[in-house]
TORMI-527225 format. One record per atom (N, C-alpha, C, O, CB): residue in one letter; atom name; x, z, y. Coordinates in steps of 0.05 Angstrom, whole numbers, always signed. Glycine has a CB too. Layout:
> kemar,banu,u,w,v
> A,CA,X,Z,Y
...
//
This chain:
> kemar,banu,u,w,v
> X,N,+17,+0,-24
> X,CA,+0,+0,+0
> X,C,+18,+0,+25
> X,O,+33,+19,+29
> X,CB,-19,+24,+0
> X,N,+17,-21,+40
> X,CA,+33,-24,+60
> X,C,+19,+2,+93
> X,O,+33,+8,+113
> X,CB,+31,-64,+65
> X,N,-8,+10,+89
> X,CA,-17,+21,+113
> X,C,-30,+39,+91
> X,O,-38,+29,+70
> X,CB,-34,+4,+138
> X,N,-34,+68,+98
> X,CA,-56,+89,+79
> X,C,-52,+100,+104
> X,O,-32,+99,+118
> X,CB,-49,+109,+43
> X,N,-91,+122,+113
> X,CA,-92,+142,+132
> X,C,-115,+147,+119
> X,O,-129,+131,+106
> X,CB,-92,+137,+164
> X,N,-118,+176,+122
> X,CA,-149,+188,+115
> X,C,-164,+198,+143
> X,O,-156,+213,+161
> X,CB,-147,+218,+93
> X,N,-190,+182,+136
> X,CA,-209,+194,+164
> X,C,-233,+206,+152
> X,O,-240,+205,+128
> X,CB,-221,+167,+188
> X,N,-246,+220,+175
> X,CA,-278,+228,+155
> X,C,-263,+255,+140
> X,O,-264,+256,+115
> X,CB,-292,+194,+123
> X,N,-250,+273,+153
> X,CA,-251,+299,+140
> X,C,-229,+304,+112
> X,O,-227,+324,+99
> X,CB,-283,+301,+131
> X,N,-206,+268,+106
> X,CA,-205,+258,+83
> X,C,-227,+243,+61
> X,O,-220,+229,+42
> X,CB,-196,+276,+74
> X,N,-247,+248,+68
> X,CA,-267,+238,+50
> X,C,-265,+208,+54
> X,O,-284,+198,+42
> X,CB,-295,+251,+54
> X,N,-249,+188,+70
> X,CA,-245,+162,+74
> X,C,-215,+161,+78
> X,O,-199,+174,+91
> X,CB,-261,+153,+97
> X,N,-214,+128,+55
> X,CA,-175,+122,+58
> X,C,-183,+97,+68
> X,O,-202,+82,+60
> X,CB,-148,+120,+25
> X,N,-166,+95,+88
> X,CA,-163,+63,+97
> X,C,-130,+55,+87
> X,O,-108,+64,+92
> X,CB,-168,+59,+135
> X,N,-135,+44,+79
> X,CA,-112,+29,+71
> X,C,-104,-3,+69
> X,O,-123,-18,+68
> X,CB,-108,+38,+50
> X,N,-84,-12,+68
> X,CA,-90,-45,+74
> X,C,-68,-54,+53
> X,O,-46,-43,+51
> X,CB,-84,-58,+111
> X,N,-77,-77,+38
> X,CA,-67,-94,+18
> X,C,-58,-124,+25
> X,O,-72,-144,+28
> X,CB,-86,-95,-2
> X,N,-29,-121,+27
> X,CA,-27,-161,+34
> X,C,-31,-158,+63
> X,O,-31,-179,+76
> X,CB,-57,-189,+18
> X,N,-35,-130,+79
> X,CA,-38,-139,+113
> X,C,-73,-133,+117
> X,O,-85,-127,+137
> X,CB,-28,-182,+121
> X,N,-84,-138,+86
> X,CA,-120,-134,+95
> X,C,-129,-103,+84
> X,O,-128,-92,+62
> X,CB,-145,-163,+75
> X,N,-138,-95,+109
> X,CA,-155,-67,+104
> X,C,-175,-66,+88
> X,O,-194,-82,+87
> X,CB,-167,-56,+126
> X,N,-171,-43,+74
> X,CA,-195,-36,+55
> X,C,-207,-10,+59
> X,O,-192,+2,+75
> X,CB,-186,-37,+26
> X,N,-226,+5,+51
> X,CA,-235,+23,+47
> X,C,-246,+40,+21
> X,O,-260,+30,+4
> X,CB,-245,+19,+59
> X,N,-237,+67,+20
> X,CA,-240,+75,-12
> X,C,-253,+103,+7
> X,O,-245,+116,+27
> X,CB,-204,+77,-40
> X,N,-281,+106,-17
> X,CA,-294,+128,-20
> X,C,-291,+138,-45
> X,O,-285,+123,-63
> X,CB,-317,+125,-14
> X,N,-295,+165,-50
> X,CA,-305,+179,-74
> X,C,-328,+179,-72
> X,O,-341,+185,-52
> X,CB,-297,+204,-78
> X,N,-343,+169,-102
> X,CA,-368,+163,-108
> X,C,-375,+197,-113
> X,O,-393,+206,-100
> X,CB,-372,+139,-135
> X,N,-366,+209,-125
> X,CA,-380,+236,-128
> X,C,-395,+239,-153
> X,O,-401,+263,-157
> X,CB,-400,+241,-105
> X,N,-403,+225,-171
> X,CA,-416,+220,-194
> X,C,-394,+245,-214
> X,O,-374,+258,-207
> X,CB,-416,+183,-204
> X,N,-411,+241,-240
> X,CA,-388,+247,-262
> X,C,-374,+230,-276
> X,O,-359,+236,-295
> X,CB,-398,+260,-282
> X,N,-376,+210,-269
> X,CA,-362,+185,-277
> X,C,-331,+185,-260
> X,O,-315,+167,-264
> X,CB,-383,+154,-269
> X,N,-326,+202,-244
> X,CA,-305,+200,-218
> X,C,-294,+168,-214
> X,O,-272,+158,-219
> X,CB,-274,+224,-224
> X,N,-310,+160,-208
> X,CA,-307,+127,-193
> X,C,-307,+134,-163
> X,O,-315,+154,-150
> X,CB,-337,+102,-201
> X,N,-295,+110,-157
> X,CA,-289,+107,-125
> X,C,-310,+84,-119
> X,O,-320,+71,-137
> X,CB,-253,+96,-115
> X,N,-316,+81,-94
> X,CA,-330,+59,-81
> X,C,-310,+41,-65
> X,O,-299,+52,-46
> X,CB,-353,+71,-61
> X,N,-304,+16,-69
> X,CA,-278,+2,-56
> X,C,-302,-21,-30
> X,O,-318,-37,-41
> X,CB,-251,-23,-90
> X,N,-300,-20,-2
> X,CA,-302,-47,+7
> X,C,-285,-56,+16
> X,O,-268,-38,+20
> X,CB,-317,-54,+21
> X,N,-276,-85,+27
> X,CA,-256,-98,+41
> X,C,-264,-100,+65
> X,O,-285,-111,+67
> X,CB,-249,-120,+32
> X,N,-251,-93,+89
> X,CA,-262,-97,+117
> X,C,-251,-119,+128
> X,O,-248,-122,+153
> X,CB,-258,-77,+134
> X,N,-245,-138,+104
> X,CA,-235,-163,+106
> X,C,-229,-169,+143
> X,O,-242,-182,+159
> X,CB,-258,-184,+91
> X,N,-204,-154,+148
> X,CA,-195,-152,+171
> X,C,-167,-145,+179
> X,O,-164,-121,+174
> X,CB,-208,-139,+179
> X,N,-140,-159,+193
> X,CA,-127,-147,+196
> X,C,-122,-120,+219
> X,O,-105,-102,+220
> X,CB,-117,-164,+192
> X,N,-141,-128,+235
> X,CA,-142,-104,+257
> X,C,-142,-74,+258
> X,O,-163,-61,+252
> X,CB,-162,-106,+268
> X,N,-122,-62,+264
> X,CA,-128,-28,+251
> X,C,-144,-18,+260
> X,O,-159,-5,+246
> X,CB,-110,-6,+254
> X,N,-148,-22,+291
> X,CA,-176,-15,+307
> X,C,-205,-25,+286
> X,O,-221,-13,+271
> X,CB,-177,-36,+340
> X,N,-201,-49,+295
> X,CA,-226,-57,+283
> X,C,-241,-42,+252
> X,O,-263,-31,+247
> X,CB,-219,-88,+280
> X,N,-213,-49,+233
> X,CA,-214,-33,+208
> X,C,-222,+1,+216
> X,O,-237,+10,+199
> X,CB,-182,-35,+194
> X,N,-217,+16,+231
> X,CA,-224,+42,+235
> X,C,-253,+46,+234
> X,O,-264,+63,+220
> X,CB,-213,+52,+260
> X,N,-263,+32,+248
> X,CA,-290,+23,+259
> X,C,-308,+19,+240
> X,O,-324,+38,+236
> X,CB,-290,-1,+275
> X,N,-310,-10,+219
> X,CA,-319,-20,+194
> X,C,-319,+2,+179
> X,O,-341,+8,+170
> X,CB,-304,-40,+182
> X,N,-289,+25,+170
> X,CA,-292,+34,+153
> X,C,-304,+59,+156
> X,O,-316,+69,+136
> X,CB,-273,+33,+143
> X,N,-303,+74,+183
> X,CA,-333,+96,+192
> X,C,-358,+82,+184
> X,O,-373,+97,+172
> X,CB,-337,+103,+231
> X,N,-367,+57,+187
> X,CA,-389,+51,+184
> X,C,-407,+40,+160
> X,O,-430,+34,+160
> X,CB,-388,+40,+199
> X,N,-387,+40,+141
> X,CA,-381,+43,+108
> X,C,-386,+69,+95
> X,O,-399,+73,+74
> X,CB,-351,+37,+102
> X,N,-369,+92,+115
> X,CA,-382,+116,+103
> X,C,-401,+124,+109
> X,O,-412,+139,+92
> X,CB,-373,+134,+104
> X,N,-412,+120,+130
> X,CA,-445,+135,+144
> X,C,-458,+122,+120
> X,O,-469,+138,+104
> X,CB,-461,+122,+182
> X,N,-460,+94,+114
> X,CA,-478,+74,+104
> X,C,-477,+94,+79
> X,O,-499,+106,+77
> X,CB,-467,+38,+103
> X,N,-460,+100,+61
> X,CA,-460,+120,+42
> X,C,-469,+136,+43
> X,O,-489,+136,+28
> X,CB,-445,+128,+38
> X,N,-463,+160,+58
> X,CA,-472,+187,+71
> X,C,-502,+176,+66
> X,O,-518,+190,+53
> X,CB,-461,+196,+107
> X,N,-511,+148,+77
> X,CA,-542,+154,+84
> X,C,-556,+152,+47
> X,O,-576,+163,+36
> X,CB,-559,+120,+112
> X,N,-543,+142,+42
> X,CA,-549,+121,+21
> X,C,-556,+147,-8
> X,O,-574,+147,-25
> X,CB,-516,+95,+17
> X,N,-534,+166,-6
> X,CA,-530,+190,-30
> X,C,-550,+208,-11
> X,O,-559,+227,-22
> X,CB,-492,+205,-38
> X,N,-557,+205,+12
> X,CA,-583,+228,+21
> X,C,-606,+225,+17
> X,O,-622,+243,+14
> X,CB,-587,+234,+46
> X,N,-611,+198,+15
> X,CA,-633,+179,+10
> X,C,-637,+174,-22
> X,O,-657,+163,-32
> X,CB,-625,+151,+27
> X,N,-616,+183,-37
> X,CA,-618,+179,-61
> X,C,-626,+148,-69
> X,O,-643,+141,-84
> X,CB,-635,+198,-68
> X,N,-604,+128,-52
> X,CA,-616,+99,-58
> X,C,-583,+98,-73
> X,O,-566,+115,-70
> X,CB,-629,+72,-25
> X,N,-582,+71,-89
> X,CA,-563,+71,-118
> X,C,-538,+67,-87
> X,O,-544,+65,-63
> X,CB,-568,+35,-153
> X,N,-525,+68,-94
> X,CA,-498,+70,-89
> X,C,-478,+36,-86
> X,O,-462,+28,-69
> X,CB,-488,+91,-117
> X,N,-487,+26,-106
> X,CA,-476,-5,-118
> X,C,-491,-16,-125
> X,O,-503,-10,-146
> X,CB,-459,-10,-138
> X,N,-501,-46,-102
> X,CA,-524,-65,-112
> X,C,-516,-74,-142
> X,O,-495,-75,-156
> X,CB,-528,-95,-90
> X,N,-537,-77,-144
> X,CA,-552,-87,-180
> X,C,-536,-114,-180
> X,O,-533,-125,-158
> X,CB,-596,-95,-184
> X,N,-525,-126,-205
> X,CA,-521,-144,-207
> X,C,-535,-154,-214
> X,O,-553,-142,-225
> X,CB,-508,-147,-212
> X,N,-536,-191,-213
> X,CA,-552,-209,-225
> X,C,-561,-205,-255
> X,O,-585,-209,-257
> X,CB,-539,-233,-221
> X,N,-550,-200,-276
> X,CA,-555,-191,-300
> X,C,-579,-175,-301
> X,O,-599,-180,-315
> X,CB,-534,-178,-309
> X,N,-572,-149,-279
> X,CA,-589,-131,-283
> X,C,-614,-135,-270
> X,O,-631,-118,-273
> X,CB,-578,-108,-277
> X,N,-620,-158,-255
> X,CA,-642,-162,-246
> X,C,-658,-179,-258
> X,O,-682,-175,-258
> X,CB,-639,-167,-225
> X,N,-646,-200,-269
> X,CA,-655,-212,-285
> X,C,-672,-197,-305
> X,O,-696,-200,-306
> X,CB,-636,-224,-293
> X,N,-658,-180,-321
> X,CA,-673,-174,-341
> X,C,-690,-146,-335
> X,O,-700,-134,-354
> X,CB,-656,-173,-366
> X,N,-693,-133,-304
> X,CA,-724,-124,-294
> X,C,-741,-140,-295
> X,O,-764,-136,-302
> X,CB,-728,-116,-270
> X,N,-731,-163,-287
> X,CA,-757,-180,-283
> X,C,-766,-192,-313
> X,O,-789,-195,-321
> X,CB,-749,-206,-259
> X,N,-743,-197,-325
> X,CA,-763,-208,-350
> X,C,-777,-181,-367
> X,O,-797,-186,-381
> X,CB,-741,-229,-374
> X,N,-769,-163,-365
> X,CA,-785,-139,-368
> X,C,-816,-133,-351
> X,O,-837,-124,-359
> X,CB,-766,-119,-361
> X,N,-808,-142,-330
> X,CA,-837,-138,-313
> X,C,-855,-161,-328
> X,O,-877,-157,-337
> X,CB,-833,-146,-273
> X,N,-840,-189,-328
> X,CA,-860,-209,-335
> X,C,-875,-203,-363
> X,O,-899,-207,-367
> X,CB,-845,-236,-336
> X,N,-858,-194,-382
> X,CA,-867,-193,-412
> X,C,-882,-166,-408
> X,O,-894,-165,-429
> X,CB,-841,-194,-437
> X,N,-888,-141,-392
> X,CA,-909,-122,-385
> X,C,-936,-139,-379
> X,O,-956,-136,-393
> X,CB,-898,-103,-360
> X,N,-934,-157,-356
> X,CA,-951,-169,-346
> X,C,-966,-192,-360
> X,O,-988,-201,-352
> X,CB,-940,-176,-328
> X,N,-952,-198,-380
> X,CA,-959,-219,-395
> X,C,-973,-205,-417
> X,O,-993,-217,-425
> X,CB,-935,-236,-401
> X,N,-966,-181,-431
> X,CA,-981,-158,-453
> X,C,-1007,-157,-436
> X,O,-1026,-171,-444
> X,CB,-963,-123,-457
> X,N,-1011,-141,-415
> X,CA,-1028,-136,-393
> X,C,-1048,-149,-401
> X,O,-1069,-139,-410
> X,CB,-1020,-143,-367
> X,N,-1041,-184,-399
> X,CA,-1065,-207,-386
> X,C,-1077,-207,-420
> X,O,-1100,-206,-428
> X,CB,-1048,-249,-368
> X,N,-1052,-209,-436
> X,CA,-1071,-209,-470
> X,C,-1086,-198,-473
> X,O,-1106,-208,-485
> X,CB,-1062,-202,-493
> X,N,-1086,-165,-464
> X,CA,-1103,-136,-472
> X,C,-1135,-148,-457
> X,O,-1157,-150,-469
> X,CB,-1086,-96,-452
> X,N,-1132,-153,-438
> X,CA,-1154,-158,-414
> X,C,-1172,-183,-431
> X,O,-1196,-184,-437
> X,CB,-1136,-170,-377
> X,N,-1155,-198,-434
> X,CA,-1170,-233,-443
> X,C,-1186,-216,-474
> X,O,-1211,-219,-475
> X,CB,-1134,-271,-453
> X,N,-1177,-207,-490
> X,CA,-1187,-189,-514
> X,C,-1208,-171,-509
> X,O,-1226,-171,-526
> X,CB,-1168,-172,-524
> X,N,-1210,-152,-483
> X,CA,-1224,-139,-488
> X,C,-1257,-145,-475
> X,O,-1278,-133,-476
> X,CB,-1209,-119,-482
> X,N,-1243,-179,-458
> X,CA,-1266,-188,-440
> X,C,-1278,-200,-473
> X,O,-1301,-194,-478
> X,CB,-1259,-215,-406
> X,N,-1266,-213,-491
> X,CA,-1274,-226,-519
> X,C,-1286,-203,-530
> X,O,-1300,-212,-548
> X,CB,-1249,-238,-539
> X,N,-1288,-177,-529
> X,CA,-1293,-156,-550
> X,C,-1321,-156,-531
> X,O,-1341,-157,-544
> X,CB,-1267,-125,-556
> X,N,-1324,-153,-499
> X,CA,-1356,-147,-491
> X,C,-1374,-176,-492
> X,O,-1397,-172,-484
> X,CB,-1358,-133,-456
> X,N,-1367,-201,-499
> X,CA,-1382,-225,-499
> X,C,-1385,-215,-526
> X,O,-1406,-202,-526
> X,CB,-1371,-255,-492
> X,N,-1373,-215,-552
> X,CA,-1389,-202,-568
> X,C,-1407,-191,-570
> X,O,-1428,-200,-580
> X,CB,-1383,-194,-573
> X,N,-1401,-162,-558
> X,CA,-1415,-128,-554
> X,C,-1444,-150,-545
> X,O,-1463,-149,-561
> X,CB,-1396,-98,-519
> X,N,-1445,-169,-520
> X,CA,-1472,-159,-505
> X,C,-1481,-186,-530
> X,O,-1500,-174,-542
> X,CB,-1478,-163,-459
> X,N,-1480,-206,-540
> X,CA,-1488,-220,-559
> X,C,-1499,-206,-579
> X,O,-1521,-216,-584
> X,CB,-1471,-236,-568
> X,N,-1492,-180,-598
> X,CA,-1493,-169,-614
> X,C,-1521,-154,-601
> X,O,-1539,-150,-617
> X,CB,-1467,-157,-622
> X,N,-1525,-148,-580
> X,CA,-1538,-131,-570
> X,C,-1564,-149,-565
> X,O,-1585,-144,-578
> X,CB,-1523,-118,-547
> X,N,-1563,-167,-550
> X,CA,-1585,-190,-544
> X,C,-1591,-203,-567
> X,O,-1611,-218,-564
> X,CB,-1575,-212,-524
> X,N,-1582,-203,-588
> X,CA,-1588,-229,-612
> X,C,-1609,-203,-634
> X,O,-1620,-210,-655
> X,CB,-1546,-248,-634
//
């Protein structure tokens, strides 16, 4: 690491790779993973800035209890084909049970 400083109490490293700043959080989980973004920037100023505003975005994010690391495509994919094949059970149960009262009132009228 050609630049490392801790801001945010230590709870934020800026550091820069190749000349480009990055930012590393502790995720806090039991997994002890870090959160890495690139402030794809060589500016130390600028980088200071990005990487305060990386941790708030956090801070808000673990208060809010919203995930931490967007979902990847994989994983969305297969909510949704989960939602669809719920939705698709759904429409079967419904189309059956409208078939089970055209019966019912036939049985009843005949």
């Amino acid at each position: 690491m050609e630049h490392e400083e801790y801001l945010a109490a230590g709870q934020l490293l800026l550091f820069s790779r190749q000349g480009i700043f990055q930012a590393r959080i502790y995720q806090g989980d039991s997994e002890r993973r870090y959160l890495y973004r690139s402030l794809k920037t060589r500016d130390l100023e600028l980088a200071r800035k990005l990487a305060s505003r990386f941790y708030y975005v956090i801070l808000f994010r673990k208060s809010e209890q919203l995930p931490l690391r967007p979902k990847t495509f994989g994983q969305v994919i297969e909510e949704y084909i989960s939602l669809r094949q719920a939705q698709y059970d759904r429409s079967e149960r419904v189309e059956i049970n409208h078939s089970n009262q055209r019966d019912l009132r036939k049985s009843l009228d005949g």
